[in-house]
matplotlib code that plots the C-alpha trace (Angstrom):
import matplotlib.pyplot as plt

x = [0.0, 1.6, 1.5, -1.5, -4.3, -6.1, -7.0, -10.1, -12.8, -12.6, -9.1, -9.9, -12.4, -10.0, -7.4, -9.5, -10.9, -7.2, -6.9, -9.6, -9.2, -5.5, -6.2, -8.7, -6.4, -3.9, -6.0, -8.8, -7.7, -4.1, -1.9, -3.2, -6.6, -5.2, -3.0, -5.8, -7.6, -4.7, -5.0, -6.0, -9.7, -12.0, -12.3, -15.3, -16.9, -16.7, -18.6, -21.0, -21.1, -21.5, -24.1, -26.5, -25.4, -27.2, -29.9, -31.0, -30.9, -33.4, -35.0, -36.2, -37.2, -39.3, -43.4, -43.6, -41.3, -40.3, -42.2, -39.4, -36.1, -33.2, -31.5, -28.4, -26.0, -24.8, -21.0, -20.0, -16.3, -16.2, -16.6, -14.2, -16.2, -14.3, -11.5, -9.5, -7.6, -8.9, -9.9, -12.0, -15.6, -18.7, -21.5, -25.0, -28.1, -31.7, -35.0, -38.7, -41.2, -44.5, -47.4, -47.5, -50.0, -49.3, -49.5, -47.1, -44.7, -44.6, -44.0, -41.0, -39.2, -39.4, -38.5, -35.4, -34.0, -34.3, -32.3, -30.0, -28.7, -28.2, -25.4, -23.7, -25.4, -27.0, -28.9, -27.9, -28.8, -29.9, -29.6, -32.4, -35.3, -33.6, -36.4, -37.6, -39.3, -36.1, -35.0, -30.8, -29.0, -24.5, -22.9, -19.9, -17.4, -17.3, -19.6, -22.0, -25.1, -28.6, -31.8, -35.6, -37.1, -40.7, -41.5, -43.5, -47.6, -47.9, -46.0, -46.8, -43.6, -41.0, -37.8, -34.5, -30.9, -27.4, -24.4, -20.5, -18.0, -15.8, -13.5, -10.7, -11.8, -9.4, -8.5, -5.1, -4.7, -2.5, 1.3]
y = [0.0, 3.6, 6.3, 8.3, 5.0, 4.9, 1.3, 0.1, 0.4, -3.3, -2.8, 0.2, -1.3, -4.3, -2.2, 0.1, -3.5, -4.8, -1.6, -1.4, -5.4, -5.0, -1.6, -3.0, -6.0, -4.2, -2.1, -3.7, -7.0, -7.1, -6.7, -2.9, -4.8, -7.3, -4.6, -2.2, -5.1, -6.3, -2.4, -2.4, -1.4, -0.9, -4.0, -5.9, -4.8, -0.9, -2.1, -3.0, 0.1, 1.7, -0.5, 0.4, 3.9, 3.9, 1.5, 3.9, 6.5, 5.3, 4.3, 7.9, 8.7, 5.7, 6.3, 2.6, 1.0, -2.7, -5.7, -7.2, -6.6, -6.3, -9.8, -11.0, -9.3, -12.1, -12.2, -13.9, -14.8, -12.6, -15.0, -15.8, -13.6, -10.6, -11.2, -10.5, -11.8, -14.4, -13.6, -10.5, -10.9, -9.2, -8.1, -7.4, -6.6, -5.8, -5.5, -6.6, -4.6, -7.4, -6.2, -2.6, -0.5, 0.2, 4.7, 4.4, 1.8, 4.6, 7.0, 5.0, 4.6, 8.5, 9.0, 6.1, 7.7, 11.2, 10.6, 8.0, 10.7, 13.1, 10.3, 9.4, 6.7, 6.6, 4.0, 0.7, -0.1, -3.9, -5.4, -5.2, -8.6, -8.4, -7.9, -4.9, -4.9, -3.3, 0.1, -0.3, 2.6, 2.0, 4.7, 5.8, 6.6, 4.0, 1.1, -0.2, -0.9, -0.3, -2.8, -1.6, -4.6, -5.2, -2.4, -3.3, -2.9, -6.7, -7.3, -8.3, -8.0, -4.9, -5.6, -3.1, -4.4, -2.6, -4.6, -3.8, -4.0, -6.4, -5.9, -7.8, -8.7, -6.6, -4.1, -5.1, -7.8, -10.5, -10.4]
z = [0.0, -1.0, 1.6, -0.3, 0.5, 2.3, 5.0, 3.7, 6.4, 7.6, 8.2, 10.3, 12.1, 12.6, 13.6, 16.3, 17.7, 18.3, 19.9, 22.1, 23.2, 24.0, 25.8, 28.4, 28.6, 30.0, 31.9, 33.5, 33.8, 34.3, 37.4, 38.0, 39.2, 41.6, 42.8, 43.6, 44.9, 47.4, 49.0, 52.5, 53.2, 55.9, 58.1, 58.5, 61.7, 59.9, 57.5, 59.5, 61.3, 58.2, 57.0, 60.2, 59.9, 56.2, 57.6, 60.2, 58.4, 55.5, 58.1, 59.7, 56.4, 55.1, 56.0, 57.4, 59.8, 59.8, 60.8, 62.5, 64.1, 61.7, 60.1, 61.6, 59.2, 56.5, 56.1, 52.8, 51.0, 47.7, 44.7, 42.2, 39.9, 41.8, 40.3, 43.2, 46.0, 48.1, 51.8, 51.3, 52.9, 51.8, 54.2, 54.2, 56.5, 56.1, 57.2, 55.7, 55.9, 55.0, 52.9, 52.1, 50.4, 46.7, 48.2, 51.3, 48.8, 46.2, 48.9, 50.2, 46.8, 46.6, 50.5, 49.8, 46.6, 48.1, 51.0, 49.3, 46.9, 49.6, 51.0, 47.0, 46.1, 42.3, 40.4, 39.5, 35.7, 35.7, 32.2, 29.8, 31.0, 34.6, 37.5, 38.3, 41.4, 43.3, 43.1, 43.3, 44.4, 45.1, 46.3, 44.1, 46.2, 48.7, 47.1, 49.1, 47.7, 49.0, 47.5, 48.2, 46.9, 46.7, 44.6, 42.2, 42.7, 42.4, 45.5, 48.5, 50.6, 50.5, 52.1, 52.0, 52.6, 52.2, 51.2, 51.6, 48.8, 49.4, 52.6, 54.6, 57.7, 59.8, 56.9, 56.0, 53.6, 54.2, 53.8]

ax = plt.figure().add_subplot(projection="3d")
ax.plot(x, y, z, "-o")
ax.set_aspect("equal")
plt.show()
């Protein structure tokens, strides 16, 4: 080819495809993520803390108040699907609120989102056919996750529960 051809478009779209798979190889799934992974973070027992601190506070804003006390919080080993080093743990807590009229559910999603935004946290995008009887809400700064689920008019029980990223237990990975 002389330096006045052009590539034909299927070598430029080859070319830009090369590109792009070789970039995010290198830079979301090379060393750079297991390194950022292997960083100390907050132990288990803050995240906790954290995760009542958000509870309660969607909590004095929601028009109903649970059923029951809260669940025992459910401490879980990060998948493999993290991509990360082994040993982190993942927690979670929540509360169920049984059958709740279709007007004070409404309310709730609007009270939930309000106040959720006012602490960082923005919607979750499910993919297209997932459920959507739950309004998702992560906050991006620190990732934990927040779930009203029950939404939906159809439903017959409304539940919330906030989940940690994944953690080390006591904050420091191991050596």
């Amino acid at each position: 080819m002389s330096s006045t051809e052009r590539p034909s478009p299927i070598r430029r779209v080859t070319a830009a495809a090369v590109l792009a798979v070789t970039a995010l190889a290198a830079s979301g799934c090379g060393a750079s993520t297991l390194h950022e992974r292997a960083k100390p973070t907050i132990s288990l027992e803050q995240a906790k803390t954290r995760i009542d601190g958000y509870l309660a506070g969607i909590l004095a804003k929601l028009p109903v108040q649970p059923v029951s006390t809260p669940a025992a919080f459910s401490d879980l080993e990060c998948d493999a699907n993290d991509v990360g080093p082994h040993g982190r743990k993942q927690t979670s807590r929540g509360y169920d609120f049984g059958d709740v009229s279709s007007d004070i559910k409404a309310q709730a999603v609007t009270d939930y989102r309000t106040y959720l935004a006012g602490q960082g946290f923005q919607p979750v995008q499910d993919p297209p056919g997932f459920h959507r009887d739950w309004v998702k809400l992560k906050n991006a700064q620190n990732d934990f996750l927040a779930v009203l689920d029950g939404t939906a008019d159809s439903s017959h029980d409304l539940t919330l529960q906030v989940s940690s990223p994944c953690v080390w237990p006591d904050g420091t990975p191991p050596a």
